[in-house]
Each structure stands twice: as C-alpha cells, then as structure tokens.
C-alpha positions as CSV (number, residue, x, y, z in Angstrom):
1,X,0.0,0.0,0.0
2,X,1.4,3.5,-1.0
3,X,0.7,6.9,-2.4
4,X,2.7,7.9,-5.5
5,X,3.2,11.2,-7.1
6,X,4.9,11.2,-10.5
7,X,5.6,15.0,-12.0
8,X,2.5,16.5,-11.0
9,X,2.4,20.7,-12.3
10,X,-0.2,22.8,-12.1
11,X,0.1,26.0,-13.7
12,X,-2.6,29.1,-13.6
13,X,-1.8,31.3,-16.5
14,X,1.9,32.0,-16.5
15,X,2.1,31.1,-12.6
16,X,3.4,27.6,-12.3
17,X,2.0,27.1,-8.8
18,X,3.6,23.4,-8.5
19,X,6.7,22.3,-10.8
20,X,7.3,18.4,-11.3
21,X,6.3,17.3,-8.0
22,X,7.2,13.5,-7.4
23,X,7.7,11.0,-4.6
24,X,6.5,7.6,-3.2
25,X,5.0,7.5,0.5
26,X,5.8,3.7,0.6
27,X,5.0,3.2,4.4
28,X,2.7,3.9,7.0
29,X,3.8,7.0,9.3
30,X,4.0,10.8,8.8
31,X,5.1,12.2,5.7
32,X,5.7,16.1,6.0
33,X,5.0,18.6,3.4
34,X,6.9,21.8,3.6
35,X,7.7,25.2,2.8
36,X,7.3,29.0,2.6
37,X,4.0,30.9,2.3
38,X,2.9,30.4,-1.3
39,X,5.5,27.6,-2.0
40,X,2.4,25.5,-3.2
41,X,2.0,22.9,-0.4
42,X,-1.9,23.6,-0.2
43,X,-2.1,23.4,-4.4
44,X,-0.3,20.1,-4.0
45,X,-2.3,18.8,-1.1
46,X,-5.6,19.6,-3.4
47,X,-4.3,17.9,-6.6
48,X,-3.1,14.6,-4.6
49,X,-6.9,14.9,-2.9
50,X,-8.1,15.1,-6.3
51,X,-9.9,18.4,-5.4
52,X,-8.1,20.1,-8.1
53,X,-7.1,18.6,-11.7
54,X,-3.6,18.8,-12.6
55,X,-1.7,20.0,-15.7
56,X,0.6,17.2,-16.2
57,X,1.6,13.7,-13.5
58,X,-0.1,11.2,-11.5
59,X,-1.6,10.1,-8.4
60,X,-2.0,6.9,-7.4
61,X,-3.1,5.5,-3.8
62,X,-2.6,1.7,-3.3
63,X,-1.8,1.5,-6.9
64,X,-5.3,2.8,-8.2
65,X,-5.7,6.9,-9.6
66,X,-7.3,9.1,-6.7
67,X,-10.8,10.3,-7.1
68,X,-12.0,13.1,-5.2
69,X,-14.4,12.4,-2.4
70,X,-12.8,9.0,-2.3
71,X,-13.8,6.6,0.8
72,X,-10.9,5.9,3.1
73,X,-9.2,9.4,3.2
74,X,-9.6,12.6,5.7
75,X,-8.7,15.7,5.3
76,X,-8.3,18.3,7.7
77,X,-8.2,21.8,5.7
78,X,-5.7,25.0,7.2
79,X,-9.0,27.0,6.3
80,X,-11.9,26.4,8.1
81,X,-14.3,23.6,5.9
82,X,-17.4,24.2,8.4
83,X,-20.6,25.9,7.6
84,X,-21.2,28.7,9.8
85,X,-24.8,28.8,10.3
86,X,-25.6,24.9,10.3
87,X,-25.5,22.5,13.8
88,X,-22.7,21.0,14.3
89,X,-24.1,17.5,14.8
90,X,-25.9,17.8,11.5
91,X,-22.8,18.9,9.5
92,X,-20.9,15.8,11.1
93,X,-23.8,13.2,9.9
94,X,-23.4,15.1,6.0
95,X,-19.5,14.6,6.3
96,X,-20.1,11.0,7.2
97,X,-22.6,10.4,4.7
98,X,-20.3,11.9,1.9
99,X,-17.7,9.0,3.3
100,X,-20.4,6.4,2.8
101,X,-20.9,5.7,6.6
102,X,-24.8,4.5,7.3
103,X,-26.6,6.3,10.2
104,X,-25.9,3.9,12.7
105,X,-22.0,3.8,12.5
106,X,-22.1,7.2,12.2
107,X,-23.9,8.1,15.6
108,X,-21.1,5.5,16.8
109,X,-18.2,7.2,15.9
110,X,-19.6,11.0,16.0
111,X,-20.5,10.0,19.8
112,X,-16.8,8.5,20.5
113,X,-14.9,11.3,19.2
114,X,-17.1,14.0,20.1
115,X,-16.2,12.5,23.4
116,X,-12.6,12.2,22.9
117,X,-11.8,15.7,21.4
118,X,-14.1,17.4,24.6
119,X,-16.4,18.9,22.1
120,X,-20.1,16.9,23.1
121,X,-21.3,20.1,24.5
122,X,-21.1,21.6,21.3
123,X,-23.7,19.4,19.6
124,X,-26.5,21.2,19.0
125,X,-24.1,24.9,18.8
126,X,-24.0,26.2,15.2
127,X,-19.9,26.6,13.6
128,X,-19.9,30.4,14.2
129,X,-20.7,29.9,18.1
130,X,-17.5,27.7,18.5
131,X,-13.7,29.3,19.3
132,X,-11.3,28.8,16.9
133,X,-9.9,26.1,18.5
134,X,-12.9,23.7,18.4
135,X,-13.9,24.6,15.5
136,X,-10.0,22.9,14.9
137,X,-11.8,19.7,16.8
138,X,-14.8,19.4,15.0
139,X,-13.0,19.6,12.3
140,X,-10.5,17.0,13.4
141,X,-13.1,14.6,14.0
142,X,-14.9,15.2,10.7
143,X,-11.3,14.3,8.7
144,X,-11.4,10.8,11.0
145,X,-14.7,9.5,11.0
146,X,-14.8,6.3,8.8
147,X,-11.4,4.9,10.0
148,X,-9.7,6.3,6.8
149,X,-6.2,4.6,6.0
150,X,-4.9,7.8,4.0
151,X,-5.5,11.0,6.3
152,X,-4.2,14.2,5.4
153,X,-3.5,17.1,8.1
154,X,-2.8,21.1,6.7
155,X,-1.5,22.9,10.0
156,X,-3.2,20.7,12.4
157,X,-2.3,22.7,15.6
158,X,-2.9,25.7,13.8
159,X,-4.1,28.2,16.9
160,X,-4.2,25.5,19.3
161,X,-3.5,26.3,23.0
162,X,-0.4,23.8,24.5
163,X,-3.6,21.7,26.2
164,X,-5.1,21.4,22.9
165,X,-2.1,21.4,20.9
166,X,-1.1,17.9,23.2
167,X,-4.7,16.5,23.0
168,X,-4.0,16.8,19.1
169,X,-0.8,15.2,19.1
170,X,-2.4,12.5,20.9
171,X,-5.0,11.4,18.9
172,X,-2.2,11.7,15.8
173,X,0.2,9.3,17.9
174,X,-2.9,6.8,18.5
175,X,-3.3,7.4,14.2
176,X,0.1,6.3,14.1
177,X,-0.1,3.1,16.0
178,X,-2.7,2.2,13.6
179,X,-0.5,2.3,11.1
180,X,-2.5,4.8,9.2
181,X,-0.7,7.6,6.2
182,X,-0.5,10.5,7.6
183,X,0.6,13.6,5.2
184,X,1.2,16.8,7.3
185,X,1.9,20.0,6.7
186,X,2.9,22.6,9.4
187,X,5.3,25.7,9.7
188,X,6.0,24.7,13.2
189,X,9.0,22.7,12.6
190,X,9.3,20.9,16.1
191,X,5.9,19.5,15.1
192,X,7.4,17.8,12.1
193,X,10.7,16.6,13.5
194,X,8.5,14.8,16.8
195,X,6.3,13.0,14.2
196,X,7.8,12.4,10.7
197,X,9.7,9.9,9.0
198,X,10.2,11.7,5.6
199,X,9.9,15.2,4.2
200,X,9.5,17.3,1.1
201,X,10.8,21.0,1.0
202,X,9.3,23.3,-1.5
203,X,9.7,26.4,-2.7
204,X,8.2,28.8,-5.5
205,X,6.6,25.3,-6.6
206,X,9.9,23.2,-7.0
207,X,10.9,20.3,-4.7
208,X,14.3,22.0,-2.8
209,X,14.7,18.8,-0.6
210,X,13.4,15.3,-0.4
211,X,14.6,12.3,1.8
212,X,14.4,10.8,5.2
213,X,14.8,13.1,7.9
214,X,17.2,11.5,9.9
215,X,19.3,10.8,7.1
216,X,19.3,13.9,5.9
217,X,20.2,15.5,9.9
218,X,23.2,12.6,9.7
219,X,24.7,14.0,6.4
220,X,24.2,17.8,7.6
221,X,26.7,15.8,10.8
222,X,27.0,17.3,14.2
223,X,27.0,21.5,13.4
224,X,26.0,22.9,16.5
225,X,27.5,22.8,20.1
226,X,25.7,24.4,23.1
227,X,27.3,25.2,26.5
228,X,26.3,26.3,29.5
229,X,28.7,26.5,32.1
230,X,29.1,28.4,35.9
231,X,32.3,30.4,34.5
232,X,33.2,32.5,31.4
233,X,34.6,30.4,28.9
234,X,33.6,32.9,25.6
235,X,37.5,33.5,25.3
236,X,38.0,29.5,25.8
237,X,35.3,29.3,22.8
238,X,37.5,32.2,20.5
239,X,40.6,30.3,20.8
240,X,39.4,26.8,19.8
241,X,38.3,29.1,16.4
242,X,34.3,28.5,17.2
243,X,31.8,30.8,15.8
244,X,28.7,32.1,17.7
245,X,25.6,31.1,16.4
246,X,23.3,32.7,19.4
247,X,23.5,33.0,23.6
248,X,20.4,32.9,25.5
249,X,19.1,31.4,28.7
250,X,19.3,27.8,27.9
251,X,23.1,28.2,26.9
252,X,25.7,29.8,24.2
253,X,25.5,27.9,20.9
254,X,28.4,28.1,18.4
255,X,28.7,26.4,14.7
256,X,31.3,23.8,14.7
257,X,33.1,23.0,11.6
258,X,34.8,19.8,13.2
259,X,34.1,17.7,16.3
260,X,38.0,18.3,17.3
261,X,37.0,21.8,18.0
262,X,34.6,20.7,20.8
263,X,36.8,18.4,22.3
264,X,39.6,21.2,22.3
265,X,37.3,23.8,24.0
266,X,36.2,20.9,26.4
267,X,39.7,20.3,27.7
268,X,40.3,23.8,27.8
269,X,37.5,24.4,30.3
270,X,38.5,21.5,32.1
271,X,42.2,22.9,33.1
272,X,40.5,26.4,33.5
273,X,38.5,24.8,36.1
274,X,35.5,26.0,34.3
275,X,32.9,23.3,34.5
276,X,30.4,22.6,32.0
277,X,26.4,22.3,32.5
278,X,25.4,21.4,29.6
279,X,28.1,20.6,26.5
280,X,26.3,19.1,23.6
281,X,26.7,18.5,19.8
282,X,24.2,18.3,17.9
283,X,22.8,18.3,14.7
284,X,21.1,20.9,13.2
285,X,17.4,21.4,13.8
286,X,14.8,20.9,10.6
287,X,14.1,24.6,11.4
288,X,18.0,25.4,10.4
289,X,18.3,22.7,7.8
290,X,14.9,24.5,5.9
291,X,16.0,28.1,6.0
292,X,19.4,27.2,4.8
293,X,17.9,25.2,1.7
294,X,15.2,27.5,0.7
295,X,17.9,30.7,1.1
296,X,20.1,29.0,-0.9
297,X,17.4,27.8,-3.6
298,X,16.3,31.1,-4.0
299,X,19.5,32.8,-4.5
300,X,20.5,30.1,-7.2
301,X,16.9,31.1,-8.8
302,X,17.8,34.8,-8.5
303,X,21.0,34.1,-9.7
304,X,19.9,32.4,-12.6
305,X,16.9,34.5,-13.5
306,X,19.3,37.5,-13.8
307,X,21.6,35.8,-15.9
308,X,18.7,34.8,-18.6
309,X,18.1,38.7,-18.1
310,X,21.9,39.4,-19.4
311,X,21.1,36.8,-22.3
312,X,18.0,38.4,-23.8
313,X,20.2,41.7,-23.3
C-alpha cells in the first residue's frame, strides 16, 4: 500500500503554482510537506486529494488513480471547511454520509470522538458559536470519521492552546499506532521533527529537498554545540576558532566545523576549572536545515533569473 506522485504541475496562466512534483510515500507513518508561504504545499495537497485537476503527473493510492471524495481518506483543511450557520451534529452526519458511513456507524463514531476531542457540548451549537480552537476539533473529528487509511493534516495545531495542541498530538500518535498515512503540513518545525519519518521541502513550486529526515540531519553531521557553564569560557570558545551562532538562557550555541574543535574547547574548560552544564553537539534542527535550503534555492533562482536577463540583453 502507498501513495505515489509522479511529475504533478499545475500551472494558472503564467504562474506555475507546482513544478514536477514527485515522490513515493511507501509506508505507514507521517510524511511532512513543507515550505514557505505560497511555495504550493496547499495546491499540491488539493491535486493529490483530487480536489483540483492537474496540468501534467499522477496520483496513485494503493496503486489505483485518486478520485475526489474518495472513501478511506480525511482531510483536515488549514482554512476552516465548516458551515457557519448549520448544527454541528448535523454537518458531522453530512460529512459522514459523503464518506459512505450509514446512520448507525455514524452516531457511533460522531458520539466516540465527540467525546474524545471534549467537544459533546457543542452538539447542538451552530460553527460560528464555537472558538477557533474547536472549530479545529470538530474539524478533526470530521477528517477521522470512517477509519480512513490515508489521512491528510494542513496545520493541524494551527491556533491550538499547549492543552489542545497535546490532545492533538495524541489522537495523531494513537493514528500512528494504527499504522494509518499521515501527510502533514505545518510551519512549526518541532511539530514535524517529533512526528515524521520523511519530508519534502518546496519552494516557488519546486521540490528543494526530499529524503528521510534523519538521514538527511546525519549527512548535515554534528554542526551545533551548546554550552552552558558556571564560568566565562567565551574566550575559551574564541581560541578553539568556534563561531557564535546565538547566547540565550538555555546556553551559548556556536557552529562547529569539526568535532575536534569541541573536544579542544572541552579540555580547555576543564584545566581552567571552568565546568560545563550542559556541552552538547548536535545536529542541526529541521528549522535550520529548511532556511538554509530555501535561502540558498532562492538565490540560485535569482542568480539564474538574472543571468537569462543578461542573455536576452
């Protein structure tokens, strides 16, 4: 069972909106979907939905073109899919009658996660009476009735408080363990790196980066060192030729271009009787690895646009 996307564009008059998207989500897990405002992650999640068609690729799940409105697939939309002035409990039995569900598996699984998510009170409360946040939850609960295999999340803990946000990261874990798809997209980059396997960067429609995650940390190697330490050591830090990244509260973090340079300041500390707190090296974050790669996609696009400028000159 998989989803593949093979050199999927979509293009809206001269706007190429998504470029040649491919790749094979070949396992269940979480599969992220990144990038900046506008890079077309929400385009892309439409086509593979089959909510919009597509200029040129395919889409295949478990070896068979998508349809839209196909059974075994939720969505959870970034913009709010609910209609403001209808009940909620009658909008939930539509969205499970759309899925195929008959009445009586619907009540059943309306009442479970109405009761899981905390939102039962809600019932009879139309969309536009309901914060932001459980509006998220009804939501939530709409993209999961029917048990789908293939569920799709667009910035899932988008305006979620940190209760919330962890009752939502439950439920997703639970998804998980089911061995369900997940696709996510979210600009909150500790999200992604505490749930997925396997990302896709984008930018101005183009794939920038594509791979496992952990891989890809492990060739990026061990970049960062942060120390904490009851003593000065900055001068220590000057002398083993380390370059500061950023100091705050939680410690003093400095780019390393070899490990031998962390060992050296380490030792150096050590005779200066300055002992460490915390002395770590690390890889870099997602959140580091993404603005390096889209900086340095855009200025090779720049670059390049500017020289097809001197060309036509």
């Amino acid at each position: 069972m998989s989803l593949t996307v093979q050199n999927v564009s979509k293009t809206y008059g001269s706007f190429r909106a998504v470029d040649c998207l491919s790749f094979e989500f070949g396992h269940s897990g979480v599969f992220a979907l990144l990038g900046t405002n506008g890079a077309g992650k929400t385009t892309s999640i439409r086509i593979i939905l089959g909510m919009l068609s597509r200029d040129t690729g395919t889409v295949e799940w478990k070896g068979e073109p998508i349809k839209p409105a196909q059974g075994g697939i939720g969505y959870l939309a970034e913009d709010r899919g609910l209609y403001p002035k209808i009940d909620i409990i009658n909008q939930m039995y539509f969205f499970a009658s759309i899925k195929g569900l008959k009445k009586s598996r619907a009540k059943k699984e309306i009442d479970y996660w109405f009761e899981r998510l905390g939102i039962d009170e809600y019932r009879s409360k139309k969309a536009d009476q309901l914060s932001k946040g459980n509006q998220q939850k009804v939501q939530l609960a709409a993209a999961l009735i029917g048990d789908p295999e293939l569920i799709v999340l667009d910035e899932p803990l988008s305006g979620l408080d940190p209760i919330n946000a962890d009752l939502f990261k439950s439920v997703i874990r639970e998804e998980i363990a089911k061995d369900k798809f997940i696709i996510m997209s979210s600009h909150q980059m500790n999200i992604i790196e505490e749930f997925c396997d396997d990302i896709i960067i984008m930018n101005r429609g183009k794939t920038v980066l594509n791979g496992n995650l952990n891989k890809i940390k492990k060739e990026e190697g061990r970049v960062n060192l942060l120390v904490k330490a009851d003593g000065d050591f900055m001068g220590l830090a000057s002398e083993c030729g380390l370059s500061l990244k950023e100091n705050t509260p939680n410690g003093v973090c400095f780019t390393v271009k070899e490990e031998g340079q962390a060992h050296a300041l380490m030792k150096k500390m050590l005779e200066a009787g300055v002992l460490p707190i915390k002395f770590e090296l690390r890889e870099p974050t997602l959140n580091e690895i993404f603005i390096e790669r889209v900086e340095r996609f855009t200025e090779t696009e720049e670059n390049g646009e500017k020289g097809e400028e001197k060309n036509e000159v």
